[in-house]
FIMAR-674751 format. One record per residue (C-alpha): x negated, y negated, z negated; residue in one letter. Coordinates in steps of 0.5 Angstrom, whole numbers, plus 500, padded with zeros to 3 digits. Layout:
BEGIN
{c1->X, c2->Y, c3->Z, code->a}
...
//
This chain:
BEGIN
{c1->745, c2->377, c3->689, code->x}
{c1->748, c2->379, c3->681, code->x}
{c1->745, c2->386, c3->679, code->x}
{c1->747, c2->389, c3->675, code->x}
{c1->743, c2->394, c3->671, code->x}
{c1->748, c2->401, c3->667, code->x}
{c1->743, c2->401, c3->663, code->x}
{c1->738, c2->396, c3->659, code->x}
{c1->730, c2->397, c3->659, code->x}
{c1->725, c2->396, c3->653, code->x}
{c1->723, c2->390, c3->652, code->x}
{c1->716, c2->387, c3->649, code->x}
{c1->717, c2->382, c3->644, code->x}
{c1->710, c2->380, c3->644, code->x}
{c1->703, c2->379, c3->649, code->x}
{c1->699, c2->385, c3->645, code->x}
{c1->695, c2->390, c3->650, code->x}
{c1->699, c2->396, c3->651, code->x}
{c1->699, c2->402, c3->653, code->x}
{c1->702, c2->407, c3->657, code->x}
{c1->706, c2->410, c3->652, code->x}
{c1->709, c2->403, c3->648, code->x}
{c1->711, c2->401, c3->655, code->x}
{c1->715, c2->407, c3->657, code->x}
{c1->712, c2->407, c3->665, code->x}
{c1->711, c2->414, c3->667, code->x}
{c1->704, c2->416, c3->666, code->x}
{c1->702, c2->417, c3->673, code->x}
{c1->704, c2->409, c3->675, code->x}
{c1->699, c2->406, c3->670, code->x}
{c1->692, c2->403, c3->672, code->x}
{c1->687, c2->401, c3->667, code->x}
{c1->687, c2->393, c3->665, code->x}
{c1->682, c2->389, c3->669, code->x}
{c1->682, c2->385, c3->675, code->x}
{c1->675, c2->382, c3->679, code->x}
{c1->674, c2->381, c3->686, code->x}
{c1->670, c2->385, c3->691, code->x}
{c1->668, c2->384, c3->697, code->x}
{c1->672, c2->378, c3->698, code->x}
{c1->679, c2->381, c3->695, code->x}
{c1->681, c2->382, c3->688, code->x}
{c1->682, c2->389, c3->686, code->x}
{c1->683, c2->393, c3->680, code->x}
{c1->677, c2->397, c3->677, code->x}
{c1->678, c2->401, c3->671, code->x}
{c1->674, c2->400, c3->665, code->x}
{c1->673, c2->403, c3->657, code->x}
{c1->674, c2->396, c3->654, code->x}
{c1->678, c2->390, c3->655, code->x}
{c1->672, c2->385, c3->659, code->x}
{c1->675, c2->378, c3->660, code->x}
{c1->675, c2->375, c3->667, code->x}
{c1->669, c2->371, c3->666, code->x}
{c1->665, c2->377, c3->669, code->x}
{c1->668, c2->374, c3->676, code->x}
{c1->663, c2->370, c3->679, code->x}
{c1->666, c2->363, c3->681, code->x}
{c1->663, c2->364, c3->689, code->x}
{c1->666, c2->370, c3->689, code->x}
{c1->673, c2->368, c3->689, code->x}
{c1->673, c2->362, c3->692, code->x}
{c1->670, c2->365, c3->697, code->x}
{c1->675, c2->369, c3->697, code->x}
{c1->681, c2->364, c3->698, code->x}
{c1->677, c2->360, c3->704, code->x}
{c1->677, c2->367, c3->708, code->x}
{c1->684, c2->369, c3->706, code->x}
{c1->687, c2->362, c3->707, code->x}
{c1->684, c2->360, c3->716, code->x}
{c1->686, c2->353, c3->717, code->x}
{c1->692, c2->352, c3->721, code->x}
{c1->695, c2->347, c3->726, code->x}
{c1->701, c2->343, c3->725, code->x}
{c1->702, c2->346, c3->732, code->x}
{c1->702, c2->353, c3->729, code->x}
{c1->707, c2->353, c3->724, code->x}
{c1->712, c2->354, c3->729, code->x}
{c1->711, c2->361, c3->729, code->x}
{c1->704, c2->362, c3->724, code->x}
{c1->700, c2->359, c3->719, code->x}
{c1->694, c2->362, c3->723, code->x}
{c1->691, c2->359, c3->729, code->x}
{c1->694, c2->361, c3->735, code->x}
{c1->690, c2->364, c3->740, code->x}
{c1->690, c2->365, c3->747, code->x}
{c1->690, c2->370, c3->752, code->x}
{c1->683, c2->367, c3->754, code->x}
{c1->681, c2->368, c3->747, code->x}
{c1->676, c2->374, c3->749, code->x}
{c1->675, c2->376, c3->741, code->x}
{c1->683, c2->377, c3->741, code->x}
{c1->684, c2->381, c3->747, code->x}
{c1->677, c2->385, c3->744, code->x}
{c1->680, c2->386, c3->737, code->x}
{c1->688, c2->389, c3->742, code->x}
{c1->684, c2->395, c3->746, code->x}
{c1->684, c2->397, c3->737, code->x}
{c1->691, c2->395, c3->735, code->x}
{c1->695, c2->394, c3->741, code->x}
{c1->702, c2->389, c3->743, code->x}
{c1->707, c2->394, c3->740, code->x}
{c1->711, c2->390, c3->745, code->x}
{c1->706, c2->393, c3->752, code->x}
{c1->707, c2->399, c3->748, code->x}
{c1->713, c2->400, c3->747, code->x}
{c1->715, c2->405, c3->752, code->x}
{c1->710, c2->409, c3->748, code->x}
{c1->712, c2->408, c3->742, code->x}
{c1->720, c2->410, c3->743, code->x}
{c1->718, c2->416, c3->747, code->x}
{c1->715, c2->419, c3->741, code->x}
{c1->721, c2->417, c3->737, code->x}
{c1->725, c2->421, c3->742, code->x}
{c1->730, c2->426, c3->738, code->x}
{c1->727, c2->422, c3->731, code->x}
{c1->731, c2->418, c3->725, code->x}
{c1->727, c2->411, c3->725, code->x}
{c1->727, c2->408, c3->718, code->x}
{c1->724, c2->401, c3->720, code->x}
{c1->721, c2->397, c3->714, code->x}
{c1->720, c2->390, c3->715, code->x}
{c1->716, c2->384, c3->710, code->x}
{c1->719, c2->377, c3->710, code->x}
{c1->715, c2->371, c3->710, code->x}
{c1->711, c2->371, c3->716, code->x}
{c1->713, c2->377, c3->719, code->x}
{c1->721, c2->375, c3->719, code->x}
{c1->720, c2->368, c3->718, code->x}
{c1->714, c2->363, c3->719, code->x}
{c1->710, c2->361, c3->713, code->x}
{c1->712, c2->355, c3->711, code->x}
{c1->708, c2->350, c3->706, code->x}
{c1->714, c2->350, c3->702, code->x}
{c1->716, c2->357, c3->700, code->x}
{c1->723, c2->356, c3->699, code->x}
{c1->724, c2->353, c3->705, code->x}
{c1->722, c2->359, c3->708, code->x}
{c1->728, c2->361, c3->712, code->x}
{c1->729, c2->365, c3->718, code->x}
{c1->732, c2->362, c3->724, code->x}
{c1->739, c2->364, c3->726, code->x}
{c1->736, c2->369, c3->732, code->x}
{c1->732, c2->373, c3->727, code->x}
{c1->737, c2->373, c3->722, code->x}
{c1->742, c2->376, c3->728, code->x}
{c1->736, c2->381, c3->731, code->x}
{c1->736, c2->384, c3->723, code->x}
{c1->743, c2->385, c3->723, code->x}
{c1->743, c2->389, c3->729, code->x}
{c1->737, c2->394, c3->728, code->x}
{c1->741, c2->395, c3->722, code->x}
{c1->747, c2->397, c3->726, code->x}
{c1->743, c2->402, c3->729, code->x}
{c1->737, c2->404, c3->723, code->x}
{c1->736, c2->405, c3->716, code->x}
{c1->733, c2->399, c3->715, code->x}
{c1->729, c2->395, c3->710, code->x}
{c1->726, c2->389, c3->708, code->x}
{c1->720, c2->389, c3->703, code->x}
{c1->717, c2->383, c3->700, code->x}
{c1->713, c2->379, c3->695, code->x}
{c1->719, c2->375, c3->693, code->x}
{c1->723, c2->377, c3->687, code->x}
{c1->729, c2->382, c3->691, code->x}
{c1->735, c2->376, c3->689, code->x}
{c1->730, c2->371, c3->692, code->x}
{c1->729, c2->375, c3->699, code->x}
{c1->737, c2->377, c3->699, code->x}
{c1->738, c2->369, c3->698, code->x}
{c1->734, c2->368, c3->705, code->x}
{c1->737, c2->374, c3->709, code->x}
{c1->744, c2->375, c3->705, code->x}
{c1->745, c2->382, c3->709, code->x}
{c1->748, c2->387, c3->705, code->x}
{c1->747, c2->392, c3->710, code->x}
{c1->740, c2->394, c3->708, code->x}
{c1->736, c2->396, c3->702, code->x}
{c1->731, c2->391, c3->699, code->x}
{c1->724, c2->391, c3->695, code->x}
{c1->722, c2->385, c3->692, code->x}
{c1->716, c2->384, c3->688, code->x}
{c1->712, c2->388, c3->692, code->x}
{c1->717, c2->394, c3->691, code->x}
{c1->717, c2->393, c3->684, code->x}
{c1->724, c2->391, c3->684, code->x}
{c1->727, c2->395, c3->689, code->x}
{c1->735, c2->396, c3->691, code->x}
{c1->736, c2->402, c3->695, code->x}
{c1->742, c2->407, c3->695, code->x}
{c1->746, c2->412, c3->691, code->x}
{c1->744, c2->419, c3->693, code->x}
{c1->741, c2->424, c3->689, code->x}
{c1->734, c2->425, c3->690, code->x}
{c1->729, c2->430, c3->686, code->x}
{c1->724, c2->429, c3->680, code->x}
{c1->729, c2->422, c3->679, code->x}
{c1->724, c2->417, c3->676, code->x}
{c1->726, c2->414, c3->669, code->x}
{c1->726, c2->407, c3->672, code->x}
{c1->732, c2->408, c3->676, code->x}
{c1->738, c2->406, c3->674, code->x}
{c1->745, c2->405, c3->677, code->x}
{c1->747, c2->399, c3->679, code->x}
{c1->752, c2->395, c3->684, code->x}
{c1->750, c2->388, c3->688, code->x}
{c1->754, c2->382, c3->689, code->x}
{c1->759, c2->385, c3->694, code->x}
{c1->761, c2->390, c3->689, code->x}
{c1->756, c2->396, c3->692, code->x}
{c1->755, c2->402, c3->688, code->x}
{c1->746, c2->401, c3->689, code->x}
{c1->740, c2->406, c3->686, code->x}
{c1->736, c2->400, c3->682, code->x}
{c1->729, c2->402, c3->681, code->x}
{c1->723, c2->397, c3->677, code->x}
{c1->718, c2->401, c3->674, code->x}
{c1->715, c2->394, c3->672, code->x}
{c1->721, c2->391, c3->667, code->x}
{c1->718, c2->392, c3->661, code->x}
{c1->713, c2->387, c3->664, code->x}
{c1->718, c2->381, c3->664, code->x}
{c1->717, c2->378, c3->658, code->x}
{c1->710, c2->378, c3->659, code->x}
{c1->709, c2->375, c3->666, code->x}
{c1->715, c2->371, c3->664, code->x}
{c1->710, c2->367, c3->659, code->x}
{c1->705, c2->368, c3->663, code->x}
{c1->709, c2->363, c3->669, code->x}
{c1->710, c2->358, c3->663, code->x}
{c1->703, c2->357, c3->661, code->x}
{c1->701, c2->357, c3->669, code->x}
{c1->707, c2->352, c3->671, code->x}
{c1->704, c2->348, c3->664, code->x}
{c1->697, c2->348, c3->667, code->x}
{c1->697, c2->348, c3->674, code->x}
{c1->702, c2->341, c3->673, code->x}
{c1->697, c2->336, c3->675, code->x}
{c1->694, c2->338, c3->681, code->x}
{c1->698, c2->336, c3->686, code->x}
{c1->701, c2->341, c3->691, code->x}
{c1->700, c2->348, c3->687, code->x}
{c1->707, c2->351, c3->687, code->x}
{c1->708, c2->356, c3->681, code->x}
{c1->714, c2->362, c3->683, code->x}
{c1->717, c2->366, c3->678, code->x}
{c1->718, c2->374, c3->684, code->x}
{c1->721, c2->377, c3->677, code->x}
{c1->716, c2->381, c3->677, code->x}
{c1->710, c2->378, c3->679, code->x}
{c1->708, c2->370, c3->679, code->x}
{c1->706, c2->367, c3->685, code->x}
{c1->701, c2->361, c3->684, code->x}
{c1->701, c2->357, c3->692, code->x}
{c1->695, c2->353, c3->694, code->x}
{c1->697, c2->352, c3->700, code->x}
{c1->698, c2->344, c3->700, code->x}
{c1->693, c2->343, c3->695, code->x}
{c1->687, c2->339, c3->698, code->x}
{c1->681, c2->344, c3->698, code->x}
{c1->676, c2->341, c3->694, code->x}
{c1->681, c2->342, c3->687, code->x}
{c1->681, c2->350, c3->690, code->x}
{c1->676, c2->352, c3->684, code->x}
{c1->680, c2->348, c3->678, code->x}
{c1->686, c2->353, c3->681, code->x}
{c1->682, c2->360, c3->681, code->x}
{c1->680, c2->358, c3->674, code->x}
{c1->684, c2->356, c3->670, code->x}
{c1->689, c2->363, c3->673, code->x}
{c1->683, c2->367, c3->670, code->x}
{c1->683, c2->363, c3->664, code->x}
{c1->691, c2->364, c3->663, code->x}
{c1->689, c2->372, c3->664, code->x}
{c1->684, c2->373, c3->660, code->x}
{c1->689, c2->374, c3->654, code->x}
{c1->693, c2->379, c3->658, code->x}
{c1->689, c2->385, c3->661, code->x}
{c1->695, c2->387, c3->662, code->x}
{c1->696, c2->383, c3->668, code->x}
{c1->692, c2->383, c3->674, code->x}
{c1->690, c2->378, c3->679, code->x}
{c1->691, c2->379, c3->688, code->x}
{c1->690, c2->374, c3->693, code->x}
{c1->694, c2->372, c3->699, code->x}
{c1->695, c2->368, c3->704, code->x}
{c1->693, c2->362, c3->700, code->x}
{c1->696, c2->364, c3->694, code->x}
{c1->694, c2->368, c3->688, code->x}
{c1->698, c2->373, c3->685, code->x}
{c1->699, c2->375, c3->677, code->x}
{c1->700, c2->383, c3->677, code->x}
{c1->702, c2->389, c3->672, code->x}
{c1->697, c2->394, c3->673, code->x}
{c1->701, c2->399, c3->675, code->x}
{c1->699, c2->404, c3->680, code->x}
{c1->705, c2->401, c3->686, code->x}
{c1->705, c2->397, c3->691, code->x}
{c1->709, c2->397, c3->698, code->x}
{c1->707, c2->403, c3->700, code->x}
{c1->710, c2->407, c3->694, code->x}
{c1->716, c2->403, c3->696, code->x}
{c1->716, c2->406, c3->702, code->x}
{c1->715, c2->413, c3->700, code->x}
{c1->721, c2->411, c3->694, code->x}
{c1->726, c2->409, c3->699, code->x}
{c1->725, c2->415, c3->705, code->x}
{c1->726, c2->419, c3->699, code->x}
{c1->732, c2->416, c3->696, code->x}
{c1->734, c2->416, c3->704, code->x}
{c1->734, c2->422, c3->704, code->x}
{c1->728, c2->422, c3->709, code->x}
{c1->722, c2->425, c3->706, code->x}
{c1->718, c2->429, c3->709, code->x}
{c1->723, c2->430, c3->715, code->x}
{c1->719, c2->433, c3->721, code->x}
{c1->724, c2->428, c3->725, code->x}
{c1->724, c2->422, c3->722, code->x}
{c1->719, c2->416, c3->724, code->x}
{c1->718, c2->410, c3->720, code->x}
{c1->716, c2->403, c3->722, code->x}
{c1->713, c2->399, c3->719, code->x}
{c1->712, c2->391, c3->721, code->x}
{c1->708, c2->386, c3->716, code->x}
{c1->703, c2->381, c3->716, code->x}
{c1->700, c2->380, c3->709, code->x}
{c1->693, c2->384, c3->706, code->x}
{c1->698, c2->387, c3->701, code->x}
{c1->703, c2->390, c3->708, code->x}
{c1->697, c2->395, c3->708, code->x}
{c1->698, c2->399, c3->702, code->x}
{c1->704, c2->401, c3->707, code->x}
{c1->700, c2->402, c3->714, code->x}
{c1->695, c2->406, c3->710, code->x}
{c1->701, c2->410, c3->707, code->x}
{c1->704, c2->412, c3->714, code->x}
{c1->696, c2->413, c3->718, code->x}
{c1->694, c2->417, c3->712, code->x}
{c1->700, c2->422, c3->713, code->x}
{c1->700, c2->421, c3->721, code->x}
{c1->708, c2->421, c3->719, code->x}
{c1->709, c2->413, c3->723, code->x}
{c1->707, c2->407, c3->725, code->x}
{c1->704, c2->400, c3->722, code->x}
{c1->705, c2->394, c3->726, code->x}
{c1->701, c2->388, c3->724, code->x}
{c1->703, c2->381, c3->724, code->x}
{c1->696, c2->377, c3->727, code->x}
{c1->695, c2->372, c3->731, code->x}
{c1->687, c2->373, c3->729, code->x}
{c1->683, c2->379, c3->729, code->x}
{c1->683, c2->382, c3->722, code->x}
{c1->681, c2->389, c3->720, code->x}
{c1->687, c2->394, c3->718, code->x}
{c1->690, c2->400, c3->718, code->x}
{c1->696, c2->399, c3->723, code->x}
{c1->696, c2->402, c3->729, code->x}
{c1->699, c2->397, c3->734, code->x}
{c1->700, c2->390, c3->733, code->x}
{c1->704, c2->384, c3->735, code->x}
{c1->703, c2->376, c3->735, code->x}
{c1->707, c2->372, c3->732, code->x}
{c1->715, c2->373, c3->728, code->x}
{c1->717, c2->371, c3->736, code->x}
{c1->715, c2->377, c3->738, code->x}
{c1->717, c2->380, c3->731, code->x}
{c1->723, c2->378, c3->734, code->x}
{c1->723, c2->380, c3->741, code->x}
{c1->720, c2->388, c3->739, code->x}
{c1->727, c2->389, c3->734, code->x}
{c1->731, c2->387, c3->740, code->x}
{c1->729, c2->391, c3->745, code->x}
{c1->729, c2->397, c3->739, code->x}
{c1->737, c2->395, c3->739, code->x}
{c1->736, c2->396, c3->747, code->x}
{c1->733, c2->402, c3->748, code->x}
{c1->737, c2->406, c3->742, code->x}
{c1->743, c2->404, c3->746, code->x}
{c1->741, c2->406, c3->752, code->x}
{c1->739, c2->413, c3->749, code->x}
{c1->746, c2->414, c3->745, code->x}
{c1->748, c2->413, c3->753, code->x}
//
């Protein structure tokens, strides 16, 4: 997909820290620098000075890696990366009566959507496609690919990812919906005037021609993270398995094929590369880590960002639908559940804590839930 911007950003030309006011971002997105884990997960903490990452305790990390990474099954792959459990699986059926199927509660779910407009917001890998071991080959299946052209036949739809927002169209290559790559940092949505217009926005037009509203809050980043993923790729080079991704405005470090005993030399020489960019921040996925500008924004201000752009902000009559399976998905569930104004669908084959409302197991059943919206909202049109 060849963006192409009206209007160009500033650029950096050099990797000293900054502040808000020399990176042109809007004041209210800029977090201070500084990125340690917690609790098992990276975070960002505000701090006075630029402290380096060695404060990070090596068995934190790691830790963190370990949970966030279960083992899987050659068998799993098919549908997940996590190991399917089973309908005797007592823990499972236990951690349902907290989040249960949304496809069992369907029949609840559409009659509150009765007389709404549902925006349905829908993450990528291992929500729309299974997670892979080589992230480029991560291509749904053609019966999901006709199930999202359907159910954007009848909502307005869109697909938010970690990837860059070129790489997520490349897999799904429909023009029909709105895009967020980059976990929303990379946004392209449409063309309709909107209140308070952040200075990131910027006209533009895809690759079929289409007028679009393309909004990065994180361009004056580039340069940065550009020289970040070289020096990632040079030194991550000789461990066998890690896969250094450039998503535009964030990196992506996979360890998923990297035998776990070199899982240390990975998370450290990652916090050795940041700690020359404050900056920069670090997040943890499902086995892989993720470089970051700290800025305040995340999916869930994406989805906010686009029901605004849509025109369906703040609209009594209007249901959004959020279906993910990533720890970075929950910033858009706490969005919905926060403001009782939708519902977050999980995508989990094991128990894990969320701020989702129902879930489903599996892309198949991802699968089965967007075929029975294009059902209902056909036999309701009646």
């Amino acid at each position: 997909m060849d963006l192409k911007s009206n209007n160009s950003s500033p650029v950096l030309t050099d990797a000293a820290p900054l502040s808000k006011s020399r990176l042109g971002i809007h004041s209210s997105l800029y977090s201070h620098p500084g990125a340690v884990f917690s609790s098992g997960i990276f975070s960002a903490t505000p701090r006075k000075k630029t402290v380096t990452i060695d404060v990070v305790r090596t068995s934190s990390w790691l830790e963190a890696m370990a949970c966030s990474s279960p083992t899987h099954s050659n068998k799993a792959k098919d549908s997940n990366t996590e190991p399917v459990s089973t309908d005797n699986d007592v823990a499972y059926q236990n951690w349902m009566i907290k989040y249960p199927s949304a496809l069992a509660s369907f029949d609840q779910i559409t009659n509150y959507a009765k007389g709404k407009r549902i925006a349905l917001f829908l993450d990528y890998d291992g929500t729309l496609s299974p997670i892979v071991d080589n992230p480029d080959c991560a291509f749904m299946s053609k019966a999901m690919h006709t199930a999202v052209k359907n159910v954007a036949k009848y909502f307005s739809t869109a697909i938010i990812s970690g990837r860059s927002c070129d790489k997520v169209y490349g897999f799904v290559k429909l023009t029909e919906l709105y895009y967020a790559g980059s976990h929303g940092m990379d946004i392209m949505g449409p063309v309709k005037p909107v209140p308070n217009d952040h200075p990131n926005s910027v006209g533009s037009t895809d690759g079929q021609g289409k007028k679009v509203k393309l909004f990065q809050p994180a361009s004056e980043f580039l340069p940065m993270i550009n020289e970040v993923f070289k020096t990632l790729v040079e030194t991550t080079q000789d461990i066998k398995g890690a896969k250094v991704e450039n998503n535009k405005f964030c990196i992506s470090v996979h360890y998923r094929n990297v035998d776990e005993k070199h899982w240390t030399t990975i998370g450290q020489r990652v916090n050795e590369t940041l700690k020359d960019f404050p900056e920069l921040r670090l997040t943890h996925g499902r086995k892989v880590l993720e470089v970051r500008p700290v800025l305040d924004w995340n999916k869930g201000k994406a989805v906010e960002f686009l029901l605004e752009s849509l025109g369906l902000s703040n609209c009594n009559d209007v249901l959004p639908i959020y279906i993910g399976d990533d720890r970075t998905d929950e910033d858009a569930f706490k969005v919905l559940r926060e403001r009782n104004r939708g519902y977050g669908i999980l995508v989990s084959s094991v128990p894990k804590e969320s701020n989702a409302a129902y879930s489903l197991r599996d892309p198949s059943e991802v699968m089965e839930f967007l075929k029975s919206m294009v059902v209902w909202k056909k036999s309701s049109s009646l």
